[in-house]
C-alpha positions in Angstrom: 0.0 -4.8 -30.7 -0.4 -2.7 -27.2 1.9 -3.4 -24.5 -1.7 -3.7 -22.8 -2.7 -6.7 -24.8 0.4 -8.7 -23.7 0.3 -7.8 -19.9 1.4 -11.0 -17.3 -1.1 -11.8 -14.8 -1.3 -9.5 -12.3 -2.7 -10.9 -8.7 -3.8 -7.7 -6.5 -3.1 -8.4 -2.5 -2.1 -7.9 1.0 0.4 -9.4 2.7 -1.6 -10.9 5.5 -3.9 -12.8 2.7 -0.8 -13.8 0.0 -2.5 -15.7 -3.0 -1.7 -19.9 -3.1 1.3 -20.0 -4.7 0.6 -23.0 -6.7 -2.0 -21.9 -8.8 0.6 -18.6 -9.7 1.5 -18.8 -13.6 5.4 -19.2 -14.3 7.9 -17.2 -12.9 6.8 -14.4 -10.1 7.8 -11.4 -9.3 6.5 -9.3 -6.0 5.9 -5.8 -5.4 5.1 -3.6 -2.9 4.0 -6.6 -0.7 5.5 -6.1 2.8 6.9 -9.4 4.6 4.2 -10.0 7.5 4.9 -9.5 11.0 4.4 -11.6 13.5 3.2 -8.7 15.9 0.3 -8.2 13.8 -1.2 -11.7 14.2 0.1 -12.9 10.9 3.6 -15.0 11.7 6.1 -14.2 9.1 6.9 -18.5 8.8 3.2 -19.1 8.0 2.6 -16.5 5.9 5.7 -14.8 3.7 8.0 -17.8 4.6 5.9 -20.2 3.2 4.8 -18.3 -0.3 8.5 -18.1 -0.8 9.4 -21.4 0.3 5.9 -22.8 -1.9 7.2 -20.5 -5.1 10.8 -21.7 -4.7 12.8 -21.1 -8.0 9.5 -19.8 -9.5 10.3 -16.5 -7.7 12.2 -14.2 -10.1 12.1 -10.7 -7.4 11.1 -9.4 -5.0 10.9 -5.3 -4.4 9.5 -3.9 -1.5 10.2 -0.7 1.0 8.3 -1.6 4.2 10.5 -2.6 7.3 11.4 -5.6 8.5 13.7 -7.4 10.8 13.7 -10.5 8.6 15.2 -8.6 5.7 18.3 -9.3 6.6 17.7 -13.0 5.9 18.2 -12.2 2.2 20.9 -10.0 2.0 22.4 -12.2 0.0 20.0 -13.2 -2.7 20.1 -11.1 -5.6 16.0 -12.0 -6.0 15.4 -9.2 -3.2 15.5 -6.1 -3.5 14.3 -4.8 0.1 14.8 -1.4 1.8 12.9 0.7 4.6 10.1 3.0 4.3 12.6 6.0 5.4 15.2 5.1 2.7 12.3 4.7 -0.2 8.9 6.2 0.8 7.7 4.7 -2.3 7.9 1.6 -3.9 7.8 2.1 -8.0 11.2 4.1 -8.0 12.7 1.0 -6.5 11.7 -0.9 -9.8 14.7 0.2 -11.7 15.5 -1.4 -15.4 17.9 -2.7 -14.3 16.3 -4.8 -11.3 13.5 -5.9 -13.9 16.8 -6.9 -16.3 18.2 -9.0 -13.7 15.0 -11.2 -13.1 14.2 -11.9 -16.8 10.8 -12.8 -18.1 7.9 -12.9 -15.4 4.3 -14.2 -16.1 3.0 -13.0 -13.1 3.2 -10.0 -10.5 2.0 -10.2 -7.4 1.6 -6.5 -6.3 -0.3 -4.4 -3.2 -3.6 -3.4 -3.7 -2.7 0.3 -3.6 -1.4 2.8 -5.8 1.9 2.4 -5.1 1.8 -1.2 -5.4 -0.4 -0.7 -8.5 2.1 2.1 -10.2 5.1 -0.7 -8.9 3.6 -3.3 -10.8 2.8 -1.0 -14.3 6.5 0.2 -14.1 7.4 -4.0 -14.5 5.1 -4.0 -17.3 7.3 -1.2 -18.9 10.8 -2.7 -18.2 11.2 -0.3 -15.4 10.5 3.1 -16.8 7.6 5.5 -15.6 4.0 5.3 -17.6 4.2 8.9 -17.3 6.6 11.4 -16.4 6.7 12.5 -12.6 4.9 9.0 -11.8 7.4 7.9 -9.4 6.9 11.2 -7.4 3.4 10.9 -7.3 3.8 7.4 -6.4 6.3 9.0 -3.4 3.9 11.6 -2.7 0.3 9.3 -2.4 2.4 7.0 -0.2 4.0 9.5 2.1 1.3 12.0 2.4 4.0 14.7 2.2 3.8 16.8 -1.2 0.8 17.1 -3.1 0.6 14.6 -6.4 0.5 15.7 -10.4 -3.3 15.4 -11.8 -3.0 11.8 -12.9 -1.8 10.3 -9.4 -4.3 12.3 -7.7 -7.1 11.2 -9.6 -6.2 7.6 -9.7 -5.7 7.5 -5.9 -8.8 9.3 -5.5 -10.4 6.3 -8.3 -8.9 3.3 -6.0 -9.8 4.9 -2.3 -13.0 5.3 -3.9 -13.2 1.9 -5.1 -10.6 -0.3 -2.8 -12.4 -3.7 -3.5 -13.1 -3.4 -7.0 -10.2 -5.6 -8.5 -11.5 -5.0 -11.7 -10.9 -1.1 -11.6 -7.3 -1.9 -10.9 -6.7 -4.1 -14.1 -7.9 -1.4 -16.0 -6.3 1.2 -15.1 -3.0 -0.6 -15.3 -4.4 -1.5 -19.0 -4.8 2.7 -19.4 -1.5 3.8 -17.6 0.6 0.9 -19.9 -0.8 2.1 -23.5 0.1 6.0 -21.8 -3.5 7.2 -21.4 -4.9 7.0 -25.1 -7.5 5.3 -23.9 -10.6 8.4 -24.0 -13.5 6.5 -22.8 -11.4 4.8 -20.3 -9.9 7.6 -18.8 -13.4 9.1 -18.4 -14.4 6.3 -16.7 -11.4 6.0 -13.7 -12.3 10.1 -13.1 -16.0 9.0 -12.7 -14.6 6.3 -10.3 -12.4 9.4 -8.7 -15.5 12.0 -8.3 -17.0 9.1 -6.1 -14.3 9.6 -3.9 -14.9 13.7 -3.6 -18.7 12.6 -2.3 -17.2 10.6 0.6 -15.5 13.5 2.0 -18.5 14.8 3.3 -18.8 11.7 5.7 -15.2 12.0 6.4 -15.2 15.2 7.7 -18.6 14.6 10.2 -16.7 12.2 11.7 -13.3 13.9 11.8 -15.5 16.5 13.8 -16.3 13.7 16.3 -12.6 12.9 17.5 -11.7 12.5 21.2 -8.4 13.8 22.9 -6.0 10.7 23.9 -3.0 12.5 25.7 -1.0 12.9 22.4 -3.2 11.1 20.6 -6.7 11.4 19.1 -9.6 8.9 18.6 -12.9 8.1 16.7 -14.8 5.1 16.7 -16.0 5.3 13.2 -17.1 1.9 13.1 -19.7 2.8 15.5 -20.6 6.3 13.9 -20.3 6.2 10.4 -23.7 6.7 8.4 -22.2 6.3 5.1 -18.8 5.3 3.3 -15.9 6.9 4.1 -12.0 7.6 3.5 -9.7 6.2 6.5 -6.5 7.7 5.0 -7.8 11.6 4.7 -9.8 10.3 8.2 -6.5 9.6 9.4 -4.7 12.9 8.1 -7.8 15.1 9.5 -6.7 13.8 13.0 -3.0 14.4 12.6 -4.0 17.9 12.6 -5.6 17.7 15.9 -2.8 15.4 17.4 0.8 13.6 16.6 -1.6 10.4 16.5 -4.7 9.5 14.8 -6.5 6.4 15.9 -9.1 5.0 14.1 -11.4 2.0 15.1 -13.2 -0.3 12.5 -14.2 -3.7 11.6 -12.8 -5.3 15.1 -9.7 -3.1 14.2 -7.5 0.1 15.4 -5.5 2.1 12.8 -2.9 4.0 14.1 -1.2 6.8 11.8 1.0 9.8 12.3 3.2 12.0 9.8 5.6 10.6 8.0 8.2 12.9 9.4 7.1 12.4 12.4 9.6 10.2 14.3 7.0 7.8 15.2 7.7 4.5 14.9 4.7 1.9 15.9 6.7 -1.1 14.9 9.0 -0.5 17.7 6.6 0.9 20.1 4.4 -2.3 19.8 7.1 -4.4 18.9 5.1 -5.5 15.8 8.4 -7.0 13.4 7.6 -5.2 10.8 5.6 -2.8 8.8 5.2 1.0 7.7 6.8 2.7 10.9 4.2 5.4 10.8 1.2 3.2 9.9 -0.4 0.0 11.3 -3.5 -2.0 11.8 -3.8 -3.8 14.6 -6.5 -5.6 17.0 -9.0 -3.2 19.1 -7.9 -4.7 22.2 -4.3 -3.3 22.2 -6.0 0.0 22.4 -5.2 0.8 25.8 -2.3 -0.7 25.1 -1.2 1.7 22.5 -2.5 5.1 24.5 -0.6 3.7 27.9 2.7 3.3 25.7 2.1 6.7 23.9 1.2 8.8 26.9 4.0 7.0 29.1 
């Protein structure tokens, strides 16, 4: 039998829309899920707090590499294994055998509905080790946006920006990368999925042309100009080239992103709690907020 055809549930999400813990199978372990911050609208006590409080002993780990000033809270629980984006710019190579060892037998993993939370959550699967060699780096590499990812990361972040809501894209290509890519048809299938991603660029880059200078930062209101999908990340890293900051407004939202190197750290800046230092999501309305604190 396939590693594939004895997988746990796995429960794709975000940590400002955590899954009801009660209707989780068995024992859970979490990856890649960052603990909310209550300077992003989500209270860390209504949302984190209370799925761990609700999964109590049912929580076997949890692995994650986004800050946090709550971390501290479990230094001493042997269930957490939490670090900052700077110390691990990538989740998976936190999910060591020997982490996995020390939570024994899950039936479900909750992970983050990206690569790195996908890869995280396949490396579980396989007792800690890498599907494929170099995965963690690619894992690092897709994460950080510094380095340039092997074929297989590349096409399967391409396959998932391409395709963010489709949950069922995610299962299988967990199902492809456990059972180490023997699957033909299905690997012809996620770099279908990825070659939809190559056609978005083309919207990408008309409105990367459209950004405005903010003082050190630059802006586009794609929600307002976009004529077709689009990618935010490469959006994002098309405006870093113009400026330290990219800012990017959507859906009643502002993303705000700069190099990973960079210094920056939005958490701080906005006083946020928590988060990826030198990425965030937050409400339109800070906007002037954000350019007054940027531009001093």
């Amino acid at each position: 039998m396939s590693r594939a055809a004895s997988l746990p549930d796995i429960v794709f999400t975000t940590p400002r829309s955590l899954p009801d813990a009660r209707k989780l199978r068995g024992r859970v372990a979490v990856v890649d899920i960052a603990f909310a911050a209550d300077g992003m609208g989500t209270p860390f006590a209504e949302t984190t707090g209370a799925f761990i409080a609700e999964l109590g002993g049912r929580l076997a780990a949890w692995v994650d590499h986004h800050d946090h000033d709550r971390h501290a809270d479990f230094a001493g629980d042997s269930r957490f294994t939490l670090a900052t984006k700077a110390e691990h710019g990538a989740c998976p190579e936190m999910v060591t055998p020997a982490v996995v060892k020390n939570a024994g037998p899950v039936d479900t993993i909750v992970a983050h509905v990206d690569l790195d939370g996908l890869y995280a959550a396949v490396k579980w699967v396989l007792d800690g080790h890498e599907p494929y060699a170099g995965a963690d780096d690619d894992a690092r590499a897709v994460d950080t946006r510094i380095g340039t990812p092997g074929p297989v990361g590349a096409m399967l972040d391409k396959a998932l920006r391409a395709h963010f809501r489709d949950e069922g894209l995610k299962h299988r290509i967990v199902r492809w990368l456990v059972d180490g890519m023997k699957d033909k048809p299905l690997g012809r299938e996620i770099a279908e999925a990825a070659a939809d991603f190559d056609r978005m660029a083309t919207e990408t880059a008309r409105l990367a042309a459209l950004y405005e200078p903010r003082g050190k930062a630059v802006f586009v209101d794609a929600g307002a100009h976009a004529k077709a999908p689009f990618d935010k990340t490469m959006l994002l890293l098309e405006g870093q080239k113009r400026a330290p900051v990219a800012i990017v407004r959507d859906a009643g939202m502002i993303t705000l992103a700069a190099a990973f190197d960079s210094g920056i750290d939005f958490v701080r800046l906005l006083e946020l709690g928590g988060g990826m230092p030198t990425r965030v999501s937050i409400k339109e309305a800070r906007l002037d907020e954000v350019l007054q604190k940027l531009n001093g």
